[in-house]
LOKE-315368 format. One record per residue (C-alpha): x, y, z; residue number from 0. Coordinates in Angstrom, 3 decimals, always signed. Last residue first. Layout:
# LOKE-315368
<node x="X" y="Y" z="Z" num="NUM"/>
...
END
This chain:
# LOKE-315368
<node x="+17.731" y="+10.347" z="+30.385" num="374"/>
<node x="+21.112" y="+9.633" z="+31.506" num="373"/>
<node x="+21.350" y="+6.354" z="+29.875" num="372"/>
<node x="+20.490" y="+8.067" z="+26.260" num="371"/>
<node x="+22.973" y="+10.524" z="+26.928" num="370"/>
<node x="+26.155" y="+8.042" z="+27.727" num="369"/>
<node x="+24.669" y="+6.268" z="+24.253" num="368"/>
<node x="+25.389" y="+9.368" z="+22.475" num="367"/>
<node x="+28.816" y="+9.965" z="+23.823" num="366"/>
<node x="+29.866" y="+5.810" z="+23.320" num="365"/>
<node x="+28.602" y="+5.313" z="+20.042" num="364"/>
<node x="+30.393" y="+9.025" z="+19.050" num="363"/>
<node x="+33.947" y="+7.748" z="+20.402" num="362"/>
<node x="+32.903" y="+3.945" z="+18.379" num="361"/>
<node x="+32.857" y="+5.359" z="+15.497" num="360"/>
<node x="+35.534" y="+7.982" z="+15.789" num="359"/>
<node x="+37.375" y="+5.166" z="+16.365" num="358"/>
<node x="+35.986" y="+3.132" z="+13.394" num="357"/>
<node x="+37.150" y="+6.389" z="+10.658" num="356"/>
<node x="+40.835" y="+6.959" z="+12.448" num="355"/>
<node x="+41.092" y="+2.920" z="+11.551" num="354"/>
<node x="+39.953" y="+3.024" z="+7.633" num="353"/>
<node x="+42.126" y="+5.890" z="+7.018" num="352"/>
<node x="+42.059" y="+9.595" z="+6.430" num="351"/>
<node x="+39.545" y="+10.802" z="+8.364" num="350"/>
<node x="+37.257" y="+13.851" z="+7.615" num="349"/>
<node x="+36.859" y="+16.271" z="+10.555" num="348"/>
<node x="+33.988" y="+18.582" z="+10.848" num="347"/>
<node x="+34.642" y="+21.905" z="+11.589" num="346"/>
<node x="+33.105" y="+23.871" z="+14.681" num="345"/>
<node x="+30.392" y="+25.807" z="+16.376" num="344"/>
<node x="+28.318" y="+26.815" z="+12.738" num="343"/>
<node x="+25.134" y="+28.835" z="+13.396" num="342"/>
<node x="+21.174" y="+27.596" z="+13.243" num="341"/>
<node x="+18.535" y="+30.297" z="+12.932" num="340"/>
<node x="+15.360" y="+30.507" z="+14.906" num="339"/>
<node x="+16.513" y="+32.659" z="+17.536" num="338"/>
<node x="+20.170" y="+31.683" z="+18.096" num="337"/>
<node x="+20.611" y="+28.131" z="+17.749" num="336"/>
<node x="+24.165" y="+26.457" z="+17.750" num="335"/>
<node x="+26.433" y="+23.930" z="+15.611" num="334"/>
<node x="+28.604" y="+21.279" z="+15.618" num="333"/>
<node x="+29.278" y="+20.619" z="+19.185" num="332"/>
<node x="+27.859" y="+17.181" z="+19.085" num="331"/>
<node x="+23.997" y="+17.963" z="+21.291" num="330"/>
<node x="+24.161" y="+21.006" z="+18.051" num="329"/>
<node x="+24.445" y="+18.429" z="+15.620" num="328"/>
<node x="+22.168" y="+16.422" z="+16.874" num="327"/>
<node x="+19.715" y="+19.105" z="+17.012" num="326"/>
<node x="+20.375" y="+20.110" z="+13.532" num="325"/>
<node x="+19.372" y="+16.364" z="+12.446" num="324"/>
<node x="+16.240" y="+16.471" z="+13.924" num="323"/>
<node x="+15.621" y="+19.607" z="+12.332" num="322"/>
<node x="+16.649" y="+18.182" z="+8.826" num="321"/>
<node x="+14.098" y="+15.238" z="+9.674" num="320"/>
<node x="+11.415" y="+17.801" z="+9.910" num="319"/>
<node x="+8.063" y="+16.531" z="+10.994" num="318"/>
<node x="+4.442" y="+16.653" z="+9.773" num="317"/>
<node x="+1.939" y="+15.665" z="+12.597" num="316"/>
<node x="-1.311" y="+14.804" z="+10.551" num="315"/>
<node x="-0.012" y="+12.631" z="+8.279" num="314"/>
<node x="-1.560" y="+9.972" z="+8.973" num="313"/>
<node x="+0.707" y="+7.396" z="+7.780" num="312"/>
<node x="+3.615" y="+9.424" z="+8.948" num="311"/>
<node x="+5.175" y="+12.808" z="+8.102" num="310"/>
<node x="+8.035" y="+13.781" z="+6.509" num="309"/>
<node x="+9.547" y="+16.707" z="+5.718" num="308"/>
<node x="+13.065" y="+17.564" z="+4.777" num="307"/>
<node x="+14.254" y="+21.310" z="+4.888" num="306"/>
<node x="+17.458" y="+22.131" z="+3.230" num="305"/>
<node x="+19.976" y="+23.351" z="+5.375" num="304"/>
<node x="+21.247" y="+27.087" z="+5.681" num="303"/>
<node x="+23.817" y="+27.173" z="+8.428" num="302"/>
<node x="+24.558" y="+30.967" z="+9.175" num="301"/>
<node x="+28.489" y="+31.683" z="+10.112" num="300"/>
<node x="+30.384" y="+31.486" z="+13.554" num="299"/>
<node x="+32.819" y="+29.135" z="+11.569" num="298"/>
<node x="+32.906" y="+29.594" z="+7.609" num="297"/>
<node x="+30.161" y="+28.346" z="+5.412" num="296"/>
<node x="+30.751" y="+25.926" z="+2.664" num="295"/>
<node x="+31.792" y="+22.705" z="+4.732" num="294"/>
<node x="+27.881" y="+23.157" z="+6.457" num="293"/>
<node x="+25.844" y="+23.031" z="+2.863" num="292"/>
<node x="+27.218" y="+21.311" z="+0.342" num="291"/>
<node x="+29.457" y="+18.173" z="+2.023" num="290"/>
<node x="+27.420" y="+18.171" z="+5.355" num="289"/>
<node x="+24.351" y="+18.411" z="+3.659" num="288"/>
<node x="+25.355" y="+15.504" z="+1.068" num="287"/>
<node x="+26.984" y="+13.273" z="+4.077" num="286"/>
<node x="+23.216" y="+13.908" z="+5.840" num="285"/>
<node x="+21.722" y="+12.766" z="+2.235" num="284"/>
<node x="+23.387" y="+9.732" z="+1.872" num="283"/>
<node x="+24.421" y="+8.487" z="+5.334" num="282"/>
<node x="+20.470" y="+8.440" z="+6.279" num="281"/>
<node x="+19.464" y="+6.172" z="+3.115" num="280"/>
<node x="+16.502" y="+7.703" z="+0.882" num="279"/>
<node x="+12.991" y="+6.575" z="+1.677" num="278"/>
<node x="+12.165" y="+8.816" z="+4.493" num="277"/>
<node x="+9.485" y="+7.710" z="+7.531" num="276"/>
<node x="+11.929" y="+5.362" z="+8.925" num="275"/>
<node x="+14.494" y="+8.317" z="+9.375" num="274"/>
<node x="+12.133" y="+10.025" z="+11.962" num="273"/>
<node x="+13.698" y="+9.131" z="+15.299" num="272"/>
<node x="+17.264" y="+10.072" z="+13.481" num="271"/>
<node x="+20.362" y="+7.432" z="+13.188" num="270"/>
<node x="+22.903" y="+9.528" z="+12.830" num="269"/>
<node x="+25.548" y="+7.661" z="+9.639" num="268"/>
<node x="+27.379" y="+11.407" z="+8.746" num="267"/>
<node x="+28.045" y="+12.272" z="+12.186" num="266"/>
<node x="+30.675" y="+9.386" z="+11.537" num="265"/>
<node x="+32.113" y="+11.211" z="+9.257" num="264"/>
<node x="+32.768" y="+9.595" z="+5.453" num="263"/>
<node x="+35.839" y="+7.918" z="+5.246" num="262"/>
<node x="+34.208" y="+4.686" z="+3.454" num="261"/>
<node x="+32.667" y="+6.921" z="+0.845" num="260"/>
<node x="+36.184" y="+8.196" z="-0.164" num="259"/>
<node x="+35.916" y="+12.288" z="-0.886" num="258"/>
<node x="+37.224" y="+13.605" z="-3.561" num="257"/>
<node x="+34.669" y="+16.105" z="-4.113" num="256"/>
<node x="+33.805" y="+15.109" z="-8.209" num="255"/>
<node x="+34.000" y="+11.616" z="-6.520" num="254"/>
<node x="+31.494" y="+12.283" z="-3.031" num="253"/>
<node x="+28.878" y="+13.083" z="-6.131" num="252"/>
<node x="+29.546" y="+10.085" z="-8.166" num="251"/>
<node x="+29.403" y="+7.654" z="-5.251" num="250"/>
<node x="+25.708" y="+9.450" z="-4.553" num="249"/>
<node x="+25.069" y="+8.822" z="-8.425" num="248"/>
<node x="+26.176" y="+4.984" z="-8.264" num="247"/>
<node x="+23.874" y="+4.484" z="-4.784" num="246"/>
<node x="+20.433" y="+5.963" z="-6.248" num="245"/>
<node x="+21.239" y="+3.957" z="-9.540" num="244"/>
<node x="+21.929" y="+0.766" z="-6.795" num="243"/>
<node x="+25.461" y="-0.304" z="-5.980" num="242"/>
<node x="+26.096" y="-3.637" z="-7.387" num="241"/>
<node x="+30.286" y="-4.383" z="-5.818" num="240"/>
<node x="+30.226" y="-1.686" z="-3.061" num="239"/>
<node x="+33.218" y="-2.935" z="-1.453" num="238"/>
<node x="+32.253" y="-4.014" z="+2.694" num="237"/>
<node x="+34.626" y="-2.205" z="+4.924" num="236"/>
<node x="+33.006" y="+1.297" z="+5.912" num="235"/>
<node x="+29.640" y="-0.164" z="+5.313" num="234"/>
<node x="+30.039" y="-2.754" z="+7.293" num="233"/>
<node x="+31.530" y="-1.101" z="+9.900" num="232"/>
<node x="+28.425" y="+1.544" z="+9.626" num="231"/>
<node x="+26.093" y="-1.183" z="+10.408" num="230"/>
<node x="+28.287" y="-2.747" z="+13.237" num="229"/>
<node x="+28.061" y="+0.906" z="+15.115" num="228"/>
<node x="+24.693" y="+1.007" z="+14.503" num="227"/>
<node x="+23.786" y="-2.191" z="+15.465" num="226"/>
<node x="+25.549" y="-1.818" z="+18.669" num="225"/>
<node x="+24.198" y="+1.431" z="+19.371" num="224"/>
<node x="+20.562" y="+0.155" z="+19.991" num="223"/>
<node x="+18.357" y="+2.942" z="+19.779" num="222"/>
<node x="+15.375" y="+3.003" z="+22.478" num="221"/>
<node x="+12.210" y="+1.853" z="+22.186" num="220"/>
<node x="+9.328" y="+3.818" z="+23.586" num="219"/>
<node x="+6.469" y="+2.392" z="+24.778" num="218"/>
<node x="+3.155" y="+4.231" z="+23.694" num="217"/>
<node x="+0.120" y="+2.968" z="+24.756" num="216"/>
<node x="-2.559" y="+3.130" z="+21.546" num="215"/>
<node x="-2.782" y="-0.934" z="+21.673" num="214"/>
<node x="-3.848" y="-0.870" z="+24.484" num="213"/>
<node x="-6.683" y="+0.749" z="+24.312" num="212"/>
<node x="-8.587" y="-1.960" z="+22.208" num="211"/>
<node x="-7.796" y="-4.688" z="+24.687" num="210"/>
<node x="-5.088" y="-7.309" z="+24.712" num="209"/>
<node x="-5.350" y="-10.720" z="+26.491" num="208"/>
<node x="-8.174" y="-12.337" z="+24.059" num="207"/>
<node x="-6.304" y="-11.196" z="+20.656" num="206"/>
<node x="-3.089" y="-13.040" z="+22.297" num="205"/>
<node x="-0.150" y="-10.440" z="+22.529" num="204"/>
<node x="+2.655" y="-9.602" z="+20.809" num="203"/>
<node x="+5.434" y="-6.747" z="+21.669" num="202"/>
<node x="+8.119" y="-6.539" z="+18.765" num="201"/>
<node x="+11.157" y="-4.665" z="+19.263" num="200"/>
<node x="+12.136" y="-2.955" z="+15.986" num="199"/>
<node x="+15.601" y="-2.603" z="+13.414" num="198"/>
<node x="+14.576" y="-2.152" z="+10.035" num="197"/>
<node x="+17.026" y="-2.828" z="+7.101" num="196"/>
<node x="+15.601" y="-2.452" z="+2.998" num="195"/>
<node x="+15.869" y="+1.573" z="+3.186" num="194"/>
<node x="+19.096" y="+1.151" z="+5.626" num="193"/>
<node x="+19.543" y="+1.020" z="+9.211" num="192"/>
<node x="+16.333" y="+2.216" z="+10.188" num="191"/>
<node x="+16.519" y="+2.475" z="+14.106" num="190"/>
<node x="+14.015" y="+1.179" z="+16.880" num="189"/>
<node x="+10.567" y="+0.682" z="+15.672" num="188"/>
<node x="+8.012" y="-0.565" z="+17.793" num="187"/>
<node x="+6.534" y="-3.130" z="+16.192" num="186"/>
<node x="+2.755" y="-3.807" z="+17.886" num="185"/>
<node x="+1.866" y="-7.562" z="+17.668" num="184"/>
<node x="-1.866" y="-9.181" z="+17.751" num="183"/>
<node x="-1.490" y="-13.027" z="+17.720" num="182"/>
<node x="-4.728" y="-14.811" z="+17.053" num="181"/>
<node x="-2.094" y="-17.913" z="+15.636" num="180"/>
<node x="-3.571" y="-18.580" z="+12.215" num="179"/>
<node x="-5.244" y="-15.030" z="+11.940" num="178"/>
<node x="-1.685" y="-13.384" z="+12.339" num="177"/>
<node x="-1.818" y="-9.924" z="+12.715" num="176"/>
<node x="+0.590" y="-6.809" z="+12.713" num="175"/>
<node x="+0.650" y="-3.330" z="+13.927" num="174"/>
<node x="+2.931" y="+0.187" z="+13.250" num="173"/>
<node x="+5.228" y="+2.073" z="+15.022" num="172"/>
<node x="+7.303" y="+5.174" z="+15.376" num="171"/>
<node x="+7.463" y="+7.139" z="+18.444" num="170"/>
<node x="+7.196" y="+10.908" z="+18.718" num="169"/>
<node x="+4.362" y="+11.177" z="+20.807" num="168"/>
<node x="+2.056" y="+8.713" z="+18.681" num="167"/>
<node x="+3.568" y="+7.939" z="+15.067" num="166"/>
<node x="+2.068" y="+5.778" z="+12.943" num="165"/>
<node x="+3.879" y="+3.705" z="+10.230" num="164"/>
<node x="+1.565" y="+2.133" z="+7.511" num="163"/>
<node x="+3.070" y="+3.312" z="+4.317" num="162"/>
<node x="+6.333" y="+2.504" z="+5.112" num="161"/>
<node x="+5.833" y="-1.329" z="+4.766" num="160"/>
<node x="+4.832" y="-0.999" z="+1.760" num="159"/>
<node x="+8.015" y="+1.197" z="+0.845" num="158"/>
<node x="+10.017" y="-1.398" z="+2.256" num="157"/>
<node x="+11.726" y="-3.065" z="+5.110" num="156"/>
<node x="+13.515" y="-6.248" z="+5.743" num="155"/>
<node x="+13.042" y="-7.182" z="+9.296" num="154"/>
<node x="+15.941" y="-7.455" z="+12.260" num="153"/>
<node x="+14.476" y="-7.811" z="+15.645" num="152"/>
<node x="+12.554" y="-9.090" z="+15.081" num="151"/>
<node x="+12.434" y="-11.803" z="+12.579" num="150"/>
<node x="+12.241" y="-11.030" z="+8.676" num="149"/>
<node x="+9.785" y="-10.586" z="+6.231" num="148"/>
<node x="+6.541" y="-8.844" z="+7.137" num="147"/>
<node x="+3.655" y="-9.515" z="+4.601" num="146"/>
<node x="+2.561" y="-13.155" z="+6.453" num="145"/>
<node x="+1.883" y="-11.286" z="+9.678" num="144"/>
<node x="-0.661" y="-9.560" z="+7.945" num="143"/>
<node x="-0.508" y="-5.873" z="+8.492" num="142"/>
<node x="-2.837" y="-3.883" z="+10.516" num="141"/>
<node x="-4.199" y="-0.196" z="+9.234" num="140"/>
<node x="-6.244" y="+1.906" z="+11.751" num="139"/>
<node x="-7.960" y="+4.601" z="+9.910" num="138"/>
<node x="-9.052" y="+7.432" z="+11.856" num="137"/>
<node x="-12.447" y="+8.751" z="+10.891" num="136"/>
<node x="-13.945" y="+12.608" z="+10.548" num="135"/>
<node x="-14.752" y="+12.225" z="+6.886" num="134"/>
<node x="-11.929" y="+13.787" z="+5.310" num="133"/>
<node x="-9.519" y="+11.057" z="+7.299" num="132"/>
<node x="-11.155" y="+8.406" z="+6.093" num="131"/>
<node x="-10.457" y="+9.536" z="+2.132" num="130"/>
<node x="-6.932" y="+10.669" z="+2.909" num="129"/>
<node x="-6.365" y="+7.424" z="+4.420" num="128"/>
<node x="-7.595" y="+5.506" z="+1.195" num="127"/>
<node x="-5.693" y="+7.883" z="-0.742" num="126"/>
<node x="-2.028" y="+7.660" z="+0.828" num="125"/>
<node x="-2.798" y="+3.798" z="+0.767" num="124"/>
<node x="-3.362" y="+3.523" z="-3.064" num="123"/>
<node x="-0.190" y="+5.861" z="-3.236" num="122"/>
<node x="+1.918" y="+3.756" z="-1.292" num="121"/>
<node x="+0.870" y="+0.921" z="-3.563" num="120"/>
<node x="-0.827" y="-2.375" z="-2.245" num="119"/>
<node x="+0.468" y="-5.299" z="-1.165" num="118"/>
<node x="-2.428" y="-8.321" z="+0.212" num="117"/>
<node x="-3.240" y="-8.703" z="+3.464" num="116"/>
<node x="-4.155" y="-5.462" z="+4.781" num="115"/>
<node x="-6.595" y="-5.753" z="+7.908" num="114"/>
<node x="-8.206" y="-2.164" z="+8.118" num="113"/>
<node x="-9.952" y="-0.927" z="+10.910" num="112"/>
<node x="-11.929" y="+2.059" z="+10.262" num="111"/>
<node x="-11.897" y="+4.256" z="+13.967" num="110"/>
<node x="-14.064" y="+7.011" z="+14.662" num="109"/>
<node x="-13.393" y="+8.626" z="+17.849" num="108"/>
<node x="-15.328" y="+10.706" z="+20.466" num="107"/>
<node x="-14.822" y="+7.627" z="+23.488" num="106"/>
<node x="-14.697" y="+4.279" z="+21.052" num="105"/>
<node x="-16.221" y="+3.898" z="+17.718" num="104"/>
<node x="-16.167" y="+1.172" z="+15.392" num="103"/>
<node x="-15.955" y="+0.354" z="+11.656" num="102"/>
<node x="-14.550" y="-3.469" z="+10.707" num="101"/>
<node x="-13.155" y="-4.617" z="+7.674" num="100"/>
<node x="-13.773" y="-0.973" z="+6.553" num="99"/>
<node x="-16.094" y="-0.162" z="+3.620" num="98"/>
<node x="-15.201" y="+3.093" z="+1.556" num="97"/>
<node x="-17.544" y="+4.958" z="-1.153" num="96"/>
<node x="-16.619" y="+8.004" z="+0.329" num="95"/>
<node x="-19.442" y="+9.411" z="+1.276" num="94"/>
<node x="-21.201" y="+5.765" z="+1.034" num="93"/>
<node x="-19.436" y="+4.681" z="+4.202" num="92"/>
<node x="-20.302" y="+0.936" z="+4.202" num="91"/>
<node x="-19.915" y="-1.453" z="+7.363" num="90"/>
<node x="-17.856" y="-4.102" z="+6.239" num="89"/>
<node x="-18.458" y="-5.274" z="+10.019" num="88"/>
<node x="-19.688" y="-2.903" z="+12.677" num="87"/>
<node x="-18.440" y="-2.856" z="+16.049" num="86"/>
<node x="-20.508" y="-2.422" z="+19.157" num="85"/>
<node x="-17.995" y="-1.468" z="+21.723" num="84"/>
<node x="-19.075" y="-4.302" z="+23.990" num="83"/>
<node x="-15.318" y="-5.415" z="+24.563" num="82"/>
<node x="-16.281" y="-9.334" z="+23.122" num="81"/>
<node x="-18.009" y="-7.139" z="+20.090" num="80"/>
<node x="-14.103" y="-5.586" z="+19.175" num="79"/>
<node x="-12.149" y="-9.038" z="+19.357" num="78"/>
<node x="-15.670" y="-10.345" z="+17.401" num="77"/>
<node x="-14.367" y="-8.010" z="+14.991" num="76"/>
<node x="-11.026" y="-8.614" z="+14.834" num="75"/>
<node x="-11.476" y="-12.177" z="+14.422" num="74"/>
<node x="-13.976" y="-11.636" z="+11.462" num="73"/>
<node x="-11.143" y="-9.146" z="+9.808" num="72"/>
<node x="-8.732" y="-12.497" z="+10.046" num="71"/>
<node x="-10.795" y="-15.343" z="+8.943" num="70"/>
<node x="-12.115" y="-13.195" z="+5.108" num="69"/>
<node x="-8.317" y="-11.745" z="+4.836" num="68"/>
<node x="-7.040" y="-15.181" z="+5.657" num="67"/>
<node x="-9.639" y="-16.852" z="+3.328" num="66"/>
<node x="-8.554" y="-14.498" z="+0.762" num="65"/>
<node x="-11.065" y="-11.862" z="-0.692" num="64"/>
<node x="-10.703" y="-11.701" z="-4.693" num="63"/>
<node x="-12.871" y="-8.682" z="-5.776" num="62"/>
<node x="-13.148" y="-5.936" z="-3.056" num="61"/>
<node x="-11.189" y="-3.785" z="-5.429" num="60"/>
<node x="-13.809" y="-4.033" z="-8.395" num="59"/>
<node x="-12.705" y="-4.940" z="-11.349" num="58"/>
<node x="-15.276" y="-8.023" z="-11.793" num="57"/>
<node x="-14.508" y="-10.691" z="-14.576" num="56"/>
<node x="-14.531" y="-13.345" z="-11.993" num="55"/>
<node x="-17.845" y="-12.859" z="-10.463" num="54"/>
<node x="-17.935" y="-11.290" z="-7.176" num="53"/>
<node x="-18.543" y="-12.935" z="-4.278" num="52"/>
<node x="-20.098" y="-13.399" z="-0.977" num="51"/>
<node x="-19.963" y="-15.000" z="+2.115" num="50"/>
<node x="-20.452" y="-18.449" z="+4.336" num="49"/>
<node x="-17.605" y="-19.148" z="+5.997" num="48"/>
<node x="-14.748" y="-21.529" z="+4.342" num="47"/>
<node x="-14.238" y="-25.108" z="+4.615" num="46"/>
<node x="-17.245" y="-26.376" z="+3.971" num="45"/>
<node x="-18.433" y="-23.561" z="+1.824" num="44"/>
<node x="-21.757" y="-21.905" z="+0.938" num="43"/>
<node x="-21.620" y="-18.625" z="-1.773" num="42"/>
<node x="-23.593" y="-15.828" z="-1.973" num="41"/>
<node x="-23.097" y="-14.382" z="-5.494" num="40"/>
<node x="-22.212" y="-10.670" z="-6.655" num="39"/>
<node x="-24.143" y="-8.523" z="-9.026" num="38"/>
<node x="-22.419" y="-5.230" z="-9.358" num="37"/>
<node x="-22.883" y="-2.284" z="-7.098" num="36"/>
<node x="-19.142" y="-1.431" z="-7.381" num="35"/>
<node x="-18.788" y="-0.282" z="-3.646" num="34"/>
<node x="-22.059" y="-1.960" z="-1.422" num="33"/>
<node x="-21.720" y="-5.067" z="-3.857" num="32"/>
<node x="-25.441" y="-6.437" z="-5.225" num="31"/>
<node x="-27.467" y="-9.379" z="-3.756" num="30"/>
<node x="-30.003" y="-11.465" z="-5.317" num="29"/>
<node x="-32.826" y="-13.222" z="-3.379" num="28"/>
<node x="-34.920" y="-16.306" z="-2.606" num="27"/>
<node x="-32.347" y="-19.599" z="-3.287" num="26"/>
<node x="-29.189" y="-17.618" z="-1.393" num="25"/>
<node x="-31.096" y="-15.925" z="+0.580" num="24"/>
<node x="-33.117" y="-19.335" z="+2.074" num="23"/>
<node x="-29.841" y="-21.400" z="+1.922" num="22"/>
<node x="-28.417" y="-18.460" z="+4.213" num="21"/>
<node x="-31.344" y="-19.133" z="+6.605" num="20"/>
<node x="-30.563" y="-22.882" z="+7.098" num="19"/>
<node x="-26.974" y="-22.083" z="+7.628" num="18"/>
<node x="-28.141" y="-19.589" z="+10.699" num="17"/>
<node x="-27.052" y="-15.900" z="+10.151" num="16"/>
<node x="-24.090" y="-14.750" z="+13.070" num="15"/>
<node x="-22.093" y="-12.584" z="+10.548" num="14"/>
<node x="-24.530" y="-13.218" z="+6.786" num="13"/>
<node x="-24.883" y="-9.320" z="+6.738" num="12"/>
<node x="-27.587" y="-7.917" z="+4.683" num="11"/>
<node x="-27.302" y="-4.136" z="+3.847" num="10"/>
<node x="-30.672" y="-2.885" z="+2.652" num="9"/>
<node x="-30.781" y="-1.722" z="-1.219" num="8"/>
<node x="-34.216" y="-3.055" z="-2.068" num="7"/>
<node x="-32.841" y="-5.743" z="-4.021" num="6"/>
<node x="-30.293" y="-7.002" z="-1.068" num="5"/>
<node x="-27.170" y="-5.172" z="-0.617" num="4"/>
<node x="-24.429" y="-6.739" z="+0.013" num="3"/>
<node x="-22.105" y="-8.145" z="+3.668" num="2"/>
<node x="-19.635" y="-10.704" z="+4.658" num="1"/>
<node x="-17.042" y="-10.343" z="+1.884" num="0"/>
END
């Protein structure tokens, strides 16, 4: 880290220090970390920037900085200071005993920018947020480059992963950095096509090119019906030879109904804007819904779906992924809103074989994409 306490409790920050003054704190004074307040040690590298330490032994969470961590929140930074919007580095929020990489503010925001680089639980995240957002801040969380796996615009995805999604006017994405190349990238997030599948288009840009308001523009990317349609092919024809817990219990449940999983409907596989943001496969709980819920009420009847929330790494706008759903539904004839409640239009249609299943397929590839053109 960049920045302690010195005996009296002021913040020294070595950013931007002369080499000959850091030999003077390091031989003159002791230092003390902002979050744990332990003793920590200014150290002098040749191949890294002069900074500080914790001793080996320490539990605190700032304990263990990687040179990429240490390179890339410095880059960000001076990214920030080259815009004149006066950034502030580790700068330490004692309310919530939080330091940023790098605190700024820009027009009536507060913005804590935070350069994860090394996995951390959902939950840990979840808090961390919770924490910034209490005090009036919104926490900007960037991925290392190195922590995505994949190429765009196929990555594996994960519950890390899932904890940093944002979502600005209804479209899902969330930033990456690579200190070794400067490259700032915004994933916009196109389908999930299953929990460890992620389909995005990736827009990069040099740190230098890209300003700080940029990277708040919304472009919206569009589904790509090609992968879905080859998705659910696969599925349809692949055997399920290690299906997951999760997987063996949903195989269970279309078994006691005597259904075959690779005859499910295709309204079965939709692939919703908000899907990303929920951890259990789309074709599992919309064929559960479909199963339970709309095959047990009779035409021109009530539709009572369960509700699923989700809500992004903010989670400020909380969204319904069974509405979205419902709205598909109704685009596909299925069912109709009167007043708030949601009314069966028609049956669904199971197929018997392998072929009747792919041309239904590719009929609803074809009617949805037909919409997305149009609009």
């Amino acid at each position: 880290m960049f920045s302690a306490l010195d005996e009296s409790g002021v913040l020294c920050v070595l950013y931007r220090r002369s080499i000959k003054e850091i030999e003077r704190l390091k031989t003159d004074s002791f230092f003390y970390c902002p979050t744990c307040k332990e003793k920590v040690q200014l150290r002098l590298s040749k191949n890294r920037a002069p900074h500080f330490a914790h001793v080996p032994k320490s539990s605190c969470s700032y304990k263990g900085e990687s040179f990429r961590h240490q390179k890339g929140k410095l880059l960000l930074f001076e990214w920030l200071d080259r815009q004149q919007l006066k950034p502030e580095l580790e700068y330490f929020l004692p309310d919530i005993n939080q330091r940023p990489d790098v605190y700024v503010e820009w027009k009536t925001y507060k913005f804590a920018l935070e350069f994860q680089c090394s996995v951390i639980s959902p939950s840990e995240v979840t808090r961390r947020t919770r924490h910034y957002l209490d005090a009036g801040i919104v926490p900007l969380w960037i991925v290392s480059e190195d922590k995505i796996k994949g190429r765009p615009p196929l990555l594996s995805f994960s519950e890390f992963l899932r904890s940093f999604i944002y979502c600005f006017d209804d479209h899902l994405h969330f930033y990456s950095f690579s200190p070794e190349t400067k490259q700032f990238s915004i994933l916009d997030i196109r389908q999930s096509l299953s929990p460890r599948k992620l389909l995005v288009r990736r827009r990069s840009e040099l740190l230098e090119t890209i300003s700080f308001p940029d990277i708040f523009r919304v472009n919206v990317a569009s589904v790509k019906w090609e992968w879905w349609e080859r998705n659910v092919y696969r599925y349809r024809t692949t055997p399920h030879l290690r299906p997951s817990r999760a997987e063996r219990k949903f195989l269970q449940f279309l078994y006691v109904h005597r259904i075959q999983s690779s005859l499910l409907p295709s309204i079965c596989f939709l692939p919703l804007r908000s899907q990303p943001l929920y951890d259990q496969p789309a074709y599992q709980w919309q064929a559960r819904v479909i199963i339970s819920h709309f095959n047990s009420v009779d035409k021109g009847e009530k539709v009572r779906m369960p509700s699923l929330p989700v809500a992004d790494v903010l989670g400020k706008k909380k969204m319904d992924l069974m509405e979205e759903y419902l709205e598909e539904l109704a685009y596909l004839g299925y069912v109709e809103k009167k007043g708030k409640d949601w009314y069966k239009k028609r049956e669904v249609v199971f197929s018997k074989n392998i072929e009747h299943a792919l041309r239904q397929d590719n009929q609803l590839m074809i009617q949805l994409k037909k919409r997305d053109h149009k609009s």
